[in-house]
NUMAR-901319 format. One line per 4 residues: number of its first residue (from 1); their letters; for each residue x, y, z of C-alpha. Coordinates in Angstrom, 1 decimal, padded with zeros to 4 digits. Each point is the difference from the previous one (the first is absolute). Layout:
<pts>
NUM	A	X:Y:Z | ... .
</pts>
This chain:
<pts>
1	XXXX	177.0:149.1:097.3 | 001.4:-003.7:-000.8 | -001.4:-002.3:001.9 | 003.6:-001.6:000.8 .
5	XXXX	001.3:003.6:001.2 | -003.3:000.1:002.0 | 001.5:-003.8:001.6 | 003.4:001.5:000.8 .
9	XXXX	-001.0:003.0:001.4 | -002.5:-001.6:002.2 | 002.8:-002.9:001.4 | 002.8:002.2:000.1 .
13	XXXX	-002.0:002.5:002.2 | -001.3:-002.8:002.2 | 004.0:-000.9:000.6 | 000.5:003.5:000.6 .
17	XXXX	-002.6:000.4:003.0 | 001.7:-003.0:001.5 | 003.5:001.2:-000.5 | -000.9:003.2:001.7 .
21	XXXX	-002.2:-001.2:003.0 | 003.2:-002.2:000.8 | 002.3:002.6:-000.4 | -002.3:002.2:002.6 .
25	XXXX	-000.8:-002.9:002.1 | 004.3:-000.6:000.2 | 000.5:002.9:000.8 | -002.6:000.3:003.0 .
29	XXXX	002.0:-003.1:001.5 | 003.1:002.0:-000.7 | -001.0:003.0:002.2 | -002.0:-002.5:002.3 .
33	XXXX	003.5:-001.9:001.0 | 001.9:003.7:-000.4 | -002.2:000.8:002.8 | 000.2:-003.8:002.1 .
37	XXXX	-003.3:-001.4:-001.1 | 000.5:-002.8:-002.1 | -002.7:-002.6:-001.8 | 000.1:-003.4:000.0 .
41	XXXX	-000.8:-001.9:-002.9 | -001.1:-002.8:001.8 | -002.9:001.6:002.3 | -002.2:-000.2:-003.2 .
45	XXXX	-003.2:-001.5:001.4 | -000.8:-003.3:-001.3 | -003.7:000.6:-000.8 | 001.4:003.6:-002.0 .
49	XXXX	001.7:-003.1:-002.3 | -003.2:-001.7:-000.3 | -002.0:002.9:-000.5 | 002.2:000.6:-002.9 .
53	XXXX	000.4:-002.9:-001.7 | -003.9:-000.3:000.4 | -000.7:003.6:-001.7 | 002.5:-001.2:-002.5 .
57	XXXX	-002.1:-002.9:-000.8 | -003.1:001.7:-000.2 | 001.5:002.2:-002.5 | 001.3:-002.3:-002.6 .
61	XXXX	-003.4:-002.0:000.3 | -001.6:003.3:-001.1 | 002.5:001.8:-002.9 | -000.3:-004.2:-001.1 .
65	XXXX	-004.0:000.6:-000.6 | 000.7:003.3:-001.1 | 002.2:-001.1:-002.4 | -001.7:-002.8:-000.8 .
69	XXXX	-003.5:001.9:-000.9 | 001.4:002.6:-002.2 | 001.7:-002.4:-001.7 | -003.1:-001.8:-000.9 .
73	XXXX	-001.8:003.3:-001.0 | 002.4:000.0:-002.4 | 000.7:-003.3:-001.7 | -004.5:000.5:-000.1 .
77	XXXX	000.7:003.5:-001.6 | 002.3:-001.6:-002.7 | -002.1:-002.9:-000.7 | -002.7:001.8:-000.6 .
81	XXXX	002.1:002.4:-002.7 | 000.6:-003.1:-001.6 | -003.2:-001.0:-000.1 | -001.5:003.3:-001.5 .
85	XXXX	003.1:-000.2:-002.5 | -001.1:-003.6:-001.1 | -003.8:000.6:-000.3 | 001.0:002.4:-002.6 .
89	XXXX	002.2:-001.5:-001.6 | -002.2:-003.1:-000.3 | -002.3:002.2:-001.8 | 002.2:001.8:-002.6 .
93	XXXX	000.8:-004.0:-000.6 | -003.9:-001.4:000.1 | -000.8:003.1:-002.7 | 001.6:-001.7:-002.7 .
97	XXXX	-003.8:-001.7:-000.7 | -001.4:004.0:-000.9 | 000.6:001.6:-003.1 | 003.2:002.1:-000.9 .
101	XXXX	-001.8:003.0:000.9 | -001.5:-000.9:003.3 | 003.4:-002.0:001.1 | 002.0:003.0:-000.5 .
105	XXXX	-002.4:002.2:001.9 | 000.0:-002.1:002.8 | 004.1:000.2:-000.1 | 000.3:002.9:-000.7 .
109	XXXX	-002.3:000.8:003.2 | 001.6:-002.4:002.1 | 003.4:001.9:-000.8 | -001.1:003.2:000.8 .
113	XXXX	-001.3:-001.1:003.3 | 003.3:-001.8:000.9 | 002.2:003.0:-000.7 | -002.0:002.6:001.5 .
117	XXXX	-000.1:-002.5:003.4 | 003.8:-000.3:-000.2 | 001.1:003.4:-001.1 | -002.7:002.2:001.5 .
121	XXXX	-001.8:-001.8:002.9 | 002.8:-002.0:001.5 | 001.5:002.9:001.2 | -003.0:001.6:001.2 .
125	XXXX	-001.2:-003.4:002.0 | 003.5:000.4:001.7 | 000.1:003.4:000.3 | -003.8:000.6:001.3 .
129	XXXX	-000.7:-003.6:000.8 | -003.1:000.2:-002.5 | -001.1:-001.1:-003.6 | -000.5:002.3:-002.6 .
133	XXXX	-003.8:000.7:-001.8 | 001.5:-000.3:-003.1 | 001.4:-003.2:000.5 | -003.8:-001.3:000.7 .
137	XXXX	-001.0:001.5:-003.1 | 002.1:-001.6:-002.1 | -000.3:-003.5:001.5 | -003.9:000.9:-001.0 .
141	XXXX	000.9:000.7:-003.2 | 001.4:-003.9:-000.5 | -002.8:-000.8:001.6 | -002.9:001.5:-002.3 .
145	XXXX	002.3:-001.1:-002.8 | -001.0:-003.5:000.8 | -003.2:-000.1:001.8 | -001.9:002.4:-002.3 .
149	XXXX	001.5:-002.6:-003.3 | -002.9:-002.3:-000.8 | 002.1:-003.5:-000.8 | -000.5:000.0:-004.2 .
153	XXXX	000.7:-004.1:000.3 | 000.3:-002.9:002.2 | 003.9:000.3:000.6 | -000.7:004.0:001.1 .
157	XXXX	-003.1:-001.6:002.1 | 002.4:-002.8:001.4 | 002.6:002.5:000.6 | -002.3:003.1:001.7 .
161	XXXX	-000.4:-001.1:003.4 | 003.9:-001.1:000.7 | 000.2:003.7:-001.3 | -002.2:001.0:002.8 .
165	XXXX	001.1:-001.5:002.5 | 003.5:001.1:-000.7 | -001.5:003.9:-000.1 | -000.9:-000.9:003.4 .
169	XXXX	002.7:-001.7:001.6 | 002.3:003.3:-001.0 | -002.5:002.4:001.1 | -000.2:-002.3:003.5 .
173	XXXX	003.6:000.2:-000.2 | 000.5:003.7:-000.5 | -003.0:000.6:003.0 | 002.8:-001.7:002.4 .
177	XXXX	002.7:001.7:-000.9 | -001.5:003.2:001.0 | -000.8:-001.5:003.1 | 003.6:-001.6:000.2 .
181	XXXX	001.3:003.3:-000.6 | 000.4:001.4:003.4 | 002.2:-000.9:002.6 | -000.4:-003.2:001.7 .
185	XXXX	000.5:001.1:004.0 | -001.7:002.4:001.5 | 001.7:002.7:002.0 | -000.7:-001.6:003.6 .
189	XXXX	001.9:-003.1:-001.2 | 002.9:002.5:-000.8 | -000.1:001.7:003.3 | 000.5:-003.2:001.7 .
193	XXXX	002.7:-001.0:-002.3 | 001.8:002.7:000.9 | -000.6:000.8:003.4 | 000.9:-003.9:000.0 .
197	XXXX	003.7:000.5:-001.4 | 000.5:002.9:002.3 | -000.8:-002.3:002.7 | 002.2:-002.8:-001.1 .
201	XXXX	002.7:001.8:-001.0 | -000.2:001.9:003.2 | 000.0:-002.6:002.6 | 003.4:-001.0:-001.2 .
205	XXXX	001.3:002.7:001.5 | -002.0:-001.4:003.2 | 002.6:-002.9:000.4 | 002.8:002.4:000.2 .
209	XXXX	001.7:-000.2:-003.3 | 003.1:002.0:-001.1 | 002.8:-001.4:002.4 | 001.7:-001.5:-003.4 .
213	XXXX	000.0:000.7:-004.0 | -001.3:-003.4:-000.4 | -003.3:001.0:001.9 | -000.5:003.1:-001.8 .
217	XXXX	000.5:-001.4:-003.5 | -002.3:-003.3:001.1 | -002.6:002.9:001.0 | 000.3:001.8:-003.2 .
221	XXXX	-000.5:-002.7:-002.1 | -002.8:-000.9:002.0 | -001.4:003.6:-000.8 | 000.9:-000.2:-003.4 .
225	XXXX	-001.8:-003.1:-000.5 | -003.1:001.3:001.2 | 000.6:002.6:-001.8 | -000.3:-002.4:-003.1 .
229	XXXX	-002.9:-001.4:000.7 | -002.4:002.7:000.5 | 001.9:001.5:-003.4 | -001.2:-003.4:-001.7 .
233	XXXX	-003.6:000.7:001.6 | -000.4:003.4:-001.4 | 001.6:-001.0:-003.5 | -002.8:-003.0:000.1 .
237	XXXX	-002.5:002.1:001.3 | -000.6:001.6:-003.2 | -001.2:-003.0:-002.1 | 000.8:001.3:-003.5 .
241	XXXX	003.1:001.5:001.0 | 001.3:003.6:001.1 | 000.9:001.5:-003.4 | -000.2:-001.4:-003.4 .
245	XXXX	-001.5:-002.1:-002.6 | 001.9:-003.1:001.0 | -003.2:-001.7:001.4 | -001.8:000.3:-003.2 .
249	XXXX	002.0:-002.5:-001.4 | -002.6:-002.6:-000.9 | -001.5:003.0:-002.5 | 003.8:000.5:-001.1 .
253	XXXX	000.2:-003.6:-000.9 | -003.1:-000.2:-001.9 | -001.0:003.3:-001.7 | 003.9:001.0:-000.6 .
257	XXXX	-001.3:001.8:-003.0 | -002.7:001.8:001.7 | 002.4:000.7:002.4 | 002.5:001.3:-001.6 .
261	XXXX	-002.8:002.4:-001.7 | 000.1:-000.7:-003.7 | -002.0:001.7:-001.3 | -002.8:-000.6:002.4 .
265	XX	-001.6:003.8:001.3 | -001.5:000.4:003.3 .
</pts>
């Protein structure tokens, strides 16, 4: 399901509840003033306005830090796609020193591991929120393709370690992306979102809403707002996305080739 019919579903059936709790609350006061017993609008307690505005408060200050944290899982998810994405391509770039033979292996490895992760264990890790063995194995492959190579000459000496290190930083890179891969809340921090937005939207109905159009459509919008925010916490919640390839883009940029699976197997 599109995440944009997922938002429109979600806001227009948060106008909706409001739309029919006023309709039912208007026509309680109907039957209530059918039968002589009529409400004043103005008897609202002043501490039920308080304790309103209060639990309003509250609530913002906490979908704020939700938001807030899952977006920062997920500019750290990105950033650390990009840095995997770099490492290797700093080595496919730093091989030039090697022999035609042991360049190309180490490219040709490189591209097999960049397709299978896009193509084959992107959609898994979003899926199944896990990395794929062969994905491991293959990043070992480029690995032993280097470290097992003793340097022939001083610029394959000079240029070994950079190698490495670069080995490293992927692999490092790749270890927190499986750890990145799961959501960023936890369930209890869901619970109290929601229960929270039932509570907000709720006490509106508190201060007696519904004597005008004006105050159910203020109240709707309200709803549908929230309604907007906890749809931008779950989207960001997921910190490579909820379908798709699109946060693979650093290895898109790079390895288009490999990518685009030229004739580079699995």
């Amino acid at each position: 399901m599109s995440e944009w019919l997922v938002l429109s579903i979600a806001m227009a059936a948060a106008c909706a509840v409001v739309l029919v709790l006023a309709v039912l609350r208007q026509r309680r006061l109907n039957r209530a003033a059918g039968a002589g017993e009529e409400e004043d609008p103005d008897e609202t307690p002043d501490v039920l306005e308080y304790m309103t505005m209060m639990v309003g408060v509250v609530y913002a200050i906490v979908l704020g830090l939700a938001i807030a944290g899952v977006w920062e899982a997920r500019s750290a998810a990105q950033d650390g796609v990009r840095r995997e994405a770099q490492a290797l391509y700093e080595i496919t770039q730093r091989a030039e020193v090697y022999p035609d033979g042991v360049r190309d292996r180490i490219r040709t490895d490189i591209d097999r591991y960049v397709e299978h992760v896009v193509h084959k264990e992107w959609p898994r890790m979003l899926a199944h929120n896990e990395l794929s063995d062969r994905g491991a194995e293959l990043l070992g492959a480029v690995r032993a393709d280097i470290a097992e190579r003793k340097p022939a000459n001083e610029l394959e000496a000079q240029a070994y370690q950079p190698l490495v290190d670069q080995v490293a930083t992927a692999d490092d890179a790749r270890n927190a992306r499986a750890q990145n891969a799961e959501a960023t809340l936890p369930g209890v921090v869901w619970f109290g979102l929601i229960i929270g937005a039932l509570v907000t939207v709720g006490l509106i109905f508190a201060l007696q809403i519904g004597h005008s159009r004006r105050e159910v459509m203020v109240a709707g919008l309200f709803s549908a707002l929230i309604a907007f925010l906890l749809f931008l916490v779950w989207d960001f919640d997921a910190p490579f996305g909820r379908s798709g390839t699109e946060s693979a883009d650093a290895f898109h940029q790079l390895f288009a080739n490999a990518v685009r699976g030229s004739g580079v197997s699995g």
